[in-house]
C-alpha positions in Angstrom: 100.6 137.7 115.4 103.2 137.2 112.4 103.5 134.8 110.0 103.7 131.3 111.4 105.3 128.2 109.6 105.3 124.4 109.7 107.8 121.8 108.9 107.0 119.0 106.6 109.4 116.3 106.8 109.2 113.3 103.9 111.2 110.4 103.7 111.3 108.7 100.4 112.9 106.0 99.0 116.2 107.3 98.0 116.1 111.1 99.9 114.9 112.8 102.8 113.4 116.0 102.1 111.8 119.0 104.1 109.9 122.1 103.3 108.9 125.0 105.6 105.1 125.9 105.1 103.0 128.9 105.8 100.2 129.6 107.4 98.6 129.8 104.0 99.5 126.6 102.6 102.8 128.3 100.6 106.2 126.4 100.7 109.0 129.1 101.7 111.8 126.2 100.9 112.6 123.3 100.7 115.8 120.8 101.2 116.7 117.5 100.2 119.6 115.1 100.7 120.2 111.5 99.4 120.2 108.3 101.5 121.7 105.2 100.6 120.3 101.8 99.8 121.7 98.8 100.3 120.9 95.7 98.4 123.0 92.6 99.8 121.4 90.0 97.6 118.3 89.9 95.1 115.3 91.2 96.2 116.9 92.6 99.5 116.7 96.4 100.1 118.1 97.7 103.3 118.8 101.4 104.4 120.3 103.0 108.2 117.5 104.5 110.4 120.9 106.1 111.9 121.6 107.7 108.9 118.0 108.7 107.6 117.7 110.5 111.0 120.9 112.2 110.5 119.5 113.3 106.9 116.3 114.4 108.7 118.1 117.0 110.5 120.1 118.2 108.1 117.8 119.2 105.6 115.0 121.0 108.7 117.9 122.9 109.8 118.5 124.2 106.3 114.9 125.1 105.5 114.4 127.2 109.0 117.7 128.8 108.4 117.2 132.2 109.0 113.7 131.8 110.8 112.4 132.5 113.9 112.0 129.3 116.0 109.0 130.8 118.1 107.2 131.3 114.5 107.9 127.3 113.9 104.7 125.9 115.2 104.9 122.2 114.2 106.1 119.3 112.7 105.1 116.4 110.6 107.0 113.4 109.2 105.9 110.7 106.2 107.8 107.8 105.5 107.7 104.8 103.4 106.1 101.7 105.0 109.7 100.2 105.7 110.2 98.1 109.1 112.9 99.6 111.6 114.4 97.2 114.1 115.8 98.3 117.6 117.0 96.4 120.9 115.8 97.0 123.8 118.1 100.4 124.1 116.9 101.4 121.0 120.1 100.7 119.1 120.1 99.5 115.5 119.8 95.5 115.0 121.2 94.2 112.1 118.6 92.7 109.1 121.4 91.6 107.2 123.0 88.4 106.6 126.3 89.8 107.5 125.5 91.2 111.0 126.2 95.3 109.8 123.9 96.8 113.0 124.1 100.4 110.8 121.8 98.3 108.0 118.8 97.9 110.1 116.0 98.8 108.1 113.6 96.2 105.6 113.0 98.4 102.8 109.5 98.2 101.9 110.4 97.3 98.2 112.2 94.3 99.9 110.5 91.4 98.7 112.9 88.8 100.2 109.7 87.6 102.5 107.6 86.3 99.4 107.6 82.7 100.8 106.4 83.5 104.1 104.3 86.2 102.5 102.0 83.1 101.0 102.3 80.8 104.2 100.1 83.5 105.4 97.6 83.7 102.7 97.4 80.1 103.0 96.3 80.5 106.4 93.2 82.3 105.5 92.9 84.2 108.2 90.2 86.7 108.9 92.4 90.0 109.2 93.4 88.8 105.3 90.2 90.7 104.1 91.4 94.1 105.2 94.4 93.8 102.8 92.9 92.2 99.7 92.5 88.6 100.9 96.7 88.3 99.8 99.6 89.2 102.0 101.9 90.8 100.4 105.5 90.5 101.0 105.8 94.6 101.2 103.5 94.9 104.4 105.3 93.8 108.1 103.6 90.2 108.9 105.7 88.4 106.3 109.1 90.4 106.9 109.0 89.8 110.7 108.7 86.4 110.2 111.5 85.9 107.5 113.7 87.6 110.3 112.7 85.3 113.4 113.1 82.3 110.2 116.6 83.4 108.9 118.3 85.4 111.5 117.1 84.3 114.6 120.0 84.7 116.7 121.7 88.0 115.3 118.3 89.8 114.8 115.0 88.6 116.6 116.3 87.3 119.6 117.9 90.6 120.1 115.2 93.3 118.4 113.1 94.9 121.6 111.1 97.6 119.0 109.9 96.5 115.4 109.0 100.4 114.1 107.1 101.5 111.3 109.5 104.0 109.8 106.9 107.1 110.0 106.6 106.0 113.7 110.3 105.5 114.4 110.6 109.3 113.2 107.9 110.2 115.8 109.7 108.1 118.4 112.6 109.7 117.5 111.4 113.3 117.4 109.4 113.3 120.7 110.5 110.2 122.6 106.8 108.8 122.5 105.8 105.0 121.3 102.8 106.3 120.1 101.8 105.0 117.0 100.5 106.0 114.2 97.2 104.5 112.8 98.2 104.9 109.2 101.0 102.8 109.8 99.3 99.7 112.0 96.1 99.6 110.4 97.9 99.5 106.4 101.0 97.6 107.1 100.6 95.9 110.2 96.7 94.1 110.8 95.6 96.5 113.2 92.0 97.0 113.6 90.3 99.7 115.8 88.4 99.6 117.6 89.4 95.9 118.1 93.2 96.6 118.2 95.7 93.4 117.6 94.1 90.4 116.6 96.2 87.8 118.8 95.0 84.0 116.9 96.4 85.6 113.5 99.9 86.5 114.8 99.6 83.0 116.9 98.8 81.4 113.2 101.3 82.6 111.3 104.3 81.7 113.6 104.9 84.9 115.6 103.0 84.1 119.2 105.8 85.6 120.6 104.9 89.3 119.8 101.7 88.6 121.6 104.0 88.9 124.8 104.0 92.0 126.9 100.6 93.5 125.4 102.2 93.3 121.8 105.1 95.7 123.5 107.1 95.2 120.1 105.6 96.0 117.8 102.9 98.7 119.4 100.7 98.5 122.0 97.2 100.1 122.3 98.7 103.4 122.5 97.9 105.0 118.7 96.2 108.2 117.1 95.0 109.2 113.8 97.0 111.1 111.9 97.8 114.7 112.9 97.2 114.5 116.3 99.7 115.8 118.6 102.4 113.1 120.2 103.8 113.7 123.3 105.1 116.6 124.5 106.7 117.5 121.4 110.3 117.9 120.2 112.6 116.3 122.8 116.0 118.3 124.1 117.8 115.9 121.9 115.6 116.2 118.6 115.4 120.0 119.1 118.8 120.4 118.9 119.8 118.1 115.9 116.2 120.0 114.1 117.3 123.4 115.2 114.2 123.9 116.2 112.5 124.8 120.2 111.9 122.3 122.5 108.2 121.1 122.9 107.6 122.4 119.3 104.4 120.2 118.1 104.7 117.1 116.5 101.9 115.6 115.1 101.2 111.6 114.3 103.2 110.4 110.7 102.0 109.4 107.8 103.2 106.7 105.4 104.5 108.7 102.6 102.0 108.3 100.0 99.5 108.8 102.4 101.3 112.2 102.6 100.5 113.1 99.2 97.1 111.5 99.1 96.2 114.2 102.3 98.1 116.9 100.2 96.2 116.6 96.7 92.6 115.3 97.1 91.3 118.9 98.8 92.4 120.8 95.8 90.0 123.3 94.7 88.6 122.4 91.1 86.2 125.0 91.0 85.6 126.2 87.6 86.7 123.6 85.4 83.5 122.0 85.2 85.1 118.0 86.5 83.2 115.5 87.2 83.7 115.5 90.8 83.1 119.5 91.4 80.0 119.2 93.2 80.8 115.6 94.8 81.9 114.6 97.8 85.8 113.7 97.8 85.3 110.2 97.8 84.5 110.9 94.0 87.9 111.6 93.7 91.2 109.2 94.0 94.8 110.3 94.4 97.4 108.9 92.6 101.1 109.2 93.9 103.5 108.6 91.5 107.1 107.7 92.0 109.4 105.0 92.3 106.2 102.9 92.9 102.4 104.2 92.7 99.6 104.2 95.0 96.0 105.1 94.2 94.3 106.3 97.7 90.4 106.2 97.5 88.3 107.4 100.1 84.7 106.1 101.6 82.2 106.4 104.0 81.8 103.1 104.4 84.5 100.4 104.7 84.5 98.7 100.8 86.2 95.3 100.6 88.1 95.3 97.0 89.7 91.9 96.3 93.3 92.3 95.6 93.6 95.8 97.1 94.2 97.0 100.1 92.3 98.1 102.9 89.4 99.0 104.3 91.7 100.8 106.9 90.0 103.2 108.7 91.6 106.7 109.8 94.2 105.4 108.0 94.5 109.2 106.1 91.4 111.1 106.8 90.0 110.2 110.4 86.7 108.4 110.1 86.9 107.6 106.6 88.0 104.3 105.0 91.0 103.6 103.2 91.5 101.5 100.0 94.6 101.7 98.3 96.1 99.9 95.2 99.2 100.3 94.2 102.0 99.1 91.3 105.3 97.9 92.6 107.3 99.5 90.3 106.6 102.4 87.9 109.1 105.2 87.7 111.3 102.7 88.9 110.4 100.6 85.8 110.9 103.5 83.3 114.2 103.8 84.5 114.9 100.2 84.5 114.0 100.3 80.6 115.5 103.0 79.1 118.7 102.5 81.3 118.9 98.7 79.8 118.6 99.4 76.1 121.5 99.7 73.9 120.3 103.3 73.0 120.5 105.2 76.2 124.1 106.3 75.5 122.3 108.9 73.2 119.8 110.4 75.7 122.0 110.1 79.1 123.4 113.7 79.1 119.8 114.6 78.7 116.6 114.9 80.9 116.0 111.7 79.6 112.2 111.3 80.0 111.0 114.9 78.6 113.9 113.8 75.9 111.7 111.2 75.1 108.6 112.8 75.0 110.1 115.2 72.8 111.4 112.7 70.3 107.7 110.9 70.0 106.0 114.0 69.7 108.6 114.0 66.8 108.1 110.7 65.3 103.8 110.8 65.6 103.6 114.5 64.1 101.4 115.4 67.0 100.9 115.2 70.5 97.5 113.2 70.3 99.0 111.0 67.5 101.7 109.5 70.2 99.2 106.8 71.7 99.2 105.3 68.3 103.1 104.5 68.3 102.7 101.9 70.2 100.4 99.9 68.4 102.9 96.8 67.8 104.8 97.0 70.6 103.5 96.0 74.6 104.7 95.5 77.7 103.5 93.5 81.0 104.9 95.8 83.4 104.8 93.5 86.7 108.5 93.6 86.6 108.4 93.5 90.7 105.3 91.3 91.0 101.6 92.5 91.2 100.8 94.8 94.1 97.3 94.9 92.8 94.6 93.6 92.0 95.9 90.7 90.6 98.3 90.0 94.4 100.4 88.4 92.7 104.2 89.0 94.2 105.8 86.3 91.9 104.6 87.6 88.3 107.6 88.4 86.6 107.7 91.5 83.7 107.5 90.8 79.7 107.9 93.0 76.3 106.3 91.9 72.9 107.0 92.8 69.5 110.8 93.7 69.8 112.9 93.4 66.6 116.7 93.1 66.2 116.5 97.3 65.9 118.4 99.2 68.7 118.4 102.4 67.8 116.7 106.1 69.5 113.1 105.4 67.7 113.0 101.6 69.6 114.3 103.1 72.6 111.5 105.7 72.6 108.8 103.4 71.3 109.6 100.8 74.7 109.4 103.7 76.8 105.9 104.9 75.6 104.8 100.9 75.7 106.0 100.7 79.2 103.8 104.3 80.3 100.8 102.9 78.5 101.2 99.5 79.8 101.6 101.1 83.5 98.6 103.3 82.9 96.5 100.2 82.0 97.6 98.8 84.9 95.8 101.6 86.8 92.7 101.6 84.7 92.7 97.4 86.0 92.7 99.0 89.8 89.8 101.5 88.5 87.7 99.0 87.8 88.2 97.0 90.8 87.3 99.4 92.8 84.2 100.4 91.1 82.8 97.1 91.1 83.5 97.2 94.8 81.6 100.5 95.5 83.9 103.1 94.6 82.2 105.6 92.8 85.5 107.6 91.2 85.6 110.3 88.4 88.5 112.4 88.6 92.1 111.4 89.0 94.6 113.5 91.4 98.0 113.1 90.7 101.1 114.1 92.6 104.8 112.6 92.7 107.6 112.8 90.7 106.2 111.1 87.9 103.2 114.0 87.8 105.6 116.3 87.1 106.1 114.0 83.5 103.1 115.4 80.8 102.9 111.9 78.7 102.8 109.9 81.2 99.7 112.0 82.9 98.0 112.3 79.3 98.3 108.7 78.8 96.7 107.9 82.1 94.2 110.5 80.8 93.5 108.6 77.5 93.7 104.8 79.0 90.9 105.5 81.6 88.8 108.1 80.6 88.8 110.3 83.4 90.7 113.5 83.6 93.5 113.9 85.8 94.4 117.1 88.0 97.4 118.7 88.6 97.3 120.9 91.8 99.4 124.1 91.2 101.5 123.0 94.6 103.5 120.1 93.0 105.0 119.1 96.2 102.0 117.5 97.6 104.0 115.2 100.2 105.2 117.6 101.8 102.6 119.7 102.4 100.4 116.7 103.6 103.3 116.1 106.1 103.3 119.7 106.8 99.7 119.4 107.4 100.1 117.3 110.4 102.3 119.4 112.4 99.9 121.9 111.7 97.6 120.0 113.4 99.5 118.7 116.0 100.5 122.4 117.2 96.4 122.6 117.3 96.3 125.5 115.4 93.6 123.2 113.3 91.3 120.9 114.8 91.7 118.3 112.3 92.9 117.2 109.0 89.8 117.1 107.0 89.0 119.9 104.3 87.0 123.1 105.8 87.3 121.6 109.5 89.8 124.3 111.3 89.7 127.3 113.5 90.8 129.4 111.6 89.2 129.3 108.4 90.3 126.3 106.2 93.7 124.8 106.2 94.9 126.2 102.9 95.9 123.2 101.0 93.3 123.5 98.4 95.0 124.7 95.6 94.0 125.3 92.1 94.8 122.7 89.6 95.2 122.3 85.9 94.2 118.9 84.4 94.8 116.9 81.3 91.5 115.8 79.7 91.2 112.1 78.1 91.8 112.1 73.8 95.0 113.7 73.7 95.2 118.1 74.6 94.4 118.9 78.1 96.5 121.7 79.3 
């Protein structure tokens, strides 16, 4: 048989991207296309699932241009955790104040649900250990009930389906309500065996989606990642894909998920890490964007306070799931160097390897830049505290500015910002140790990977060394990894469990040591 290919299909937060895959874990192109967000008032993000659908297919038909649709074997989507809302014909419902039905989507950034996000804590509820022992207003619970609280009558009286994005692209693709157990067991209070715990959603004020066998928001039909969902690509989704009907589909991933699935099996053999001869729980992955999210792995379900989880199957069936996370950390970097009077002078360039550039500059050496900082510090919880601290509310603060605006300040705020972010993760580290988590190398993938000071500061601040894999788009391959398992060319998503020989996502890396160097 000839080469073979599958589709990865990753929805970010501000573009929609696909890659087409081989058989041997290569990527043979990939597309991307921008989606809009909306933000109506403060702390309200909203995007179209209209339009993100639209973007789906655009960017699969380009990457298969040219292909053979019989060699096409499968399809997987990621997403981020943002909630989708549908009547009872599946049409958009609005989840704005001014009734737009294309704006039906709560961005998970979309912190407008902070209030009802503490009622719940308050409520100490049992299914509160499983994220932390704090709601936080970026998972579904809180945003489902600022809805029924503020818009009552244009939104929850009409809304028939409350989708998980990843599982409103599966719906979407293959016509199946299946849903993902990523999805309901992070974001939702799901808990398998067990399922839906019916006294919590009765506490908190939405008894109502106990109705029907929990009909809206996901019944007890879910699946682990990868496996296959329906009968594959509907007439309908075919065509928009450009791709067969009954091609495979297999069960979504939130997106970071995605890249957590894409990195942690890469092959460190020969570089003499820490967690070479360990079992992969020794490692966690770190995906860096707009937000972060640091994905460890266990055996055993570890309770960490302030982060969440233990979810299980969540990303690798039959292992547990903790994962901590910053609100905002490439979108902070931005947010800083946008905002000071100085940006004029990097804007027509790359701005962040600009400023790496001019520190390297300013220190005389690479390994000097750490020491640039020394007077200057930043509390980076511009967007609140994702973890461990839980804290939605904390608010974002810089010490040791004087009245200087020029390029040097500029850069010097930008490298207190990185090292204040990679503090941050060395705070979730330690949580997680002192939990159970027995963690010695770093795995990074992301956008913000792709930026060398920021992964040798992360390096330096916790002493651990962080890998690169050579296949930088590890979101996309994790998503592709799911519709190669859905097609059942693989019997599963773990590392070294497949019928044919390993699926190949283990590249090689290249890592950045702690001390300054690295490579």
């Amino acid at each position: 048989m000839g080469e073979v290919y599958y589709v990865g299909v990753d929805v970010g937060t501000a573009s929609v991207r696909a890659a087409l895959v081989s058989r041997s874990g290569q990527l043979k192109s990939i597309a991307q296309e921008p989606i809009s967000i909306w933000e109506p008032q403060a702390d309200h993000y909203v995007q179209s699932s209209t339009e993100i659908w639209e973007k789906c297919c655009t960017v699969v038909k380009r990457v298969v241009r040219g292909v053979d649709r019989s060699r096409v074997r499968g399809v997987g989507f990621d997403a981020t955790c943002s909630l989708v809302v549908l009547d009872q014909s599946f049409q958009p419902v609005s989840v704005t104040q001014d009734g737009d039905r294309h704006k039906n989507v709560v961005m998970w950034m979309d912190h407008r649900a902070e209030g009802q996000a503490a009622r719940i804590t308050q409520t100490s509820h049992g299914v509160l250990n499983r994220v932390g022992g704090v709601m936080s207003p970026e998972l579904q619970p809180p945003k489902l009930l600022w809805l029924k609280e503020n818009l009552k009558e244009s939104c929850w009286n009409t809304a028939a389906h409350f989708f998980d994005l990843p599982d409103f692209l599966s719906w979407k693709a293959t016509g199946s309500l299946t849903r993902s157990l990523c999805t309901l067991v992070c974001k939702w209070t799901y808990c398998p065996p067990e399922g839906w715990d019916p006294s919590f959603w009765i506490a908190i004020g939405l008894e109502d989606l106990v109705e029907n066998n929990f009909s809206k928001i996901g019944n007890s039909v879910t699946c682990p990642p990868g496996t296959p969902v329906g009968d594959g690509l509907t007439q309908e989704a075919a065509a928009g894909l450009g791709l067969n009907v009954g091609t495979a589909v297999g069960a979504s991933l939130i997106d970071a998920h995605a890249g957590g699935l894409g990195v942690l099996g890469a092959d460190v053999k020969g570089f003499n890490l820490p967690c070479e001869d360990q079992p992969i729980t020794a490692r966690m992955a770190m995906i860096c964007g707009t937000s972060t999210c640091h994905m460890a792995i266990s055996q055993q379900p570890l309770f960490v306070p302030g982060v969440w989880g233990p979810c299980l199957s969540a990303m690798v069936p039959g292992m547990w799931l903790n994962e901590g996370g910053q609100s905002a950390t490439g979108r902070l970097i931005d947010h800083m160097v946008q905002n000071h009077p100085a940006h004029n002078q990097v804007q027509a360039q790359a701005q962040q390897s600009y400023l790496n550039n001019h520190l390297r500059s300013m220190a005389g050496s690479l390994s000097a830049v750490d020491l640039l900082g020394s007077s200057l510090h930043v509390w980076p919880d511009f967007h609140g505290n994702r973890s461990p601290l839980a804290d939605p509310t904390l608010k974002g603060m810089v010490t040791g500015l004087s009245l200087s605006q020029s390029l040097d300040d500029l850069a010097l705020l930008y490298l207190a910002t990185v090292q204040a972010l990679a503090l941050g993760t060395l705070h979730i580290l330690e949580a997680m140790r002192e939990a159970g988590h027995d963690i010695r190398t770093l795995f990074f993938c992301g956008g913000l990977s792709k930026n060398p000071l920021f992964v040798q500061i992360h390096a330096n601040a916790t002493g651990l060394p962080v890998v690169l894999p050579d296949q930088t788009e590890a979101v996309l391959l994790g998503a592709a990894v799911l519709g190669a398992c859905g097609s059942q060319d693989y019997s599963s998503i773990q590392v070294n469990d497949t019928k044919s020989g390993g699926p190949r996502h283990q590249e090689k890396g290249w890592y950045a040591s702690s001390g300054g160097g690295g490579r």
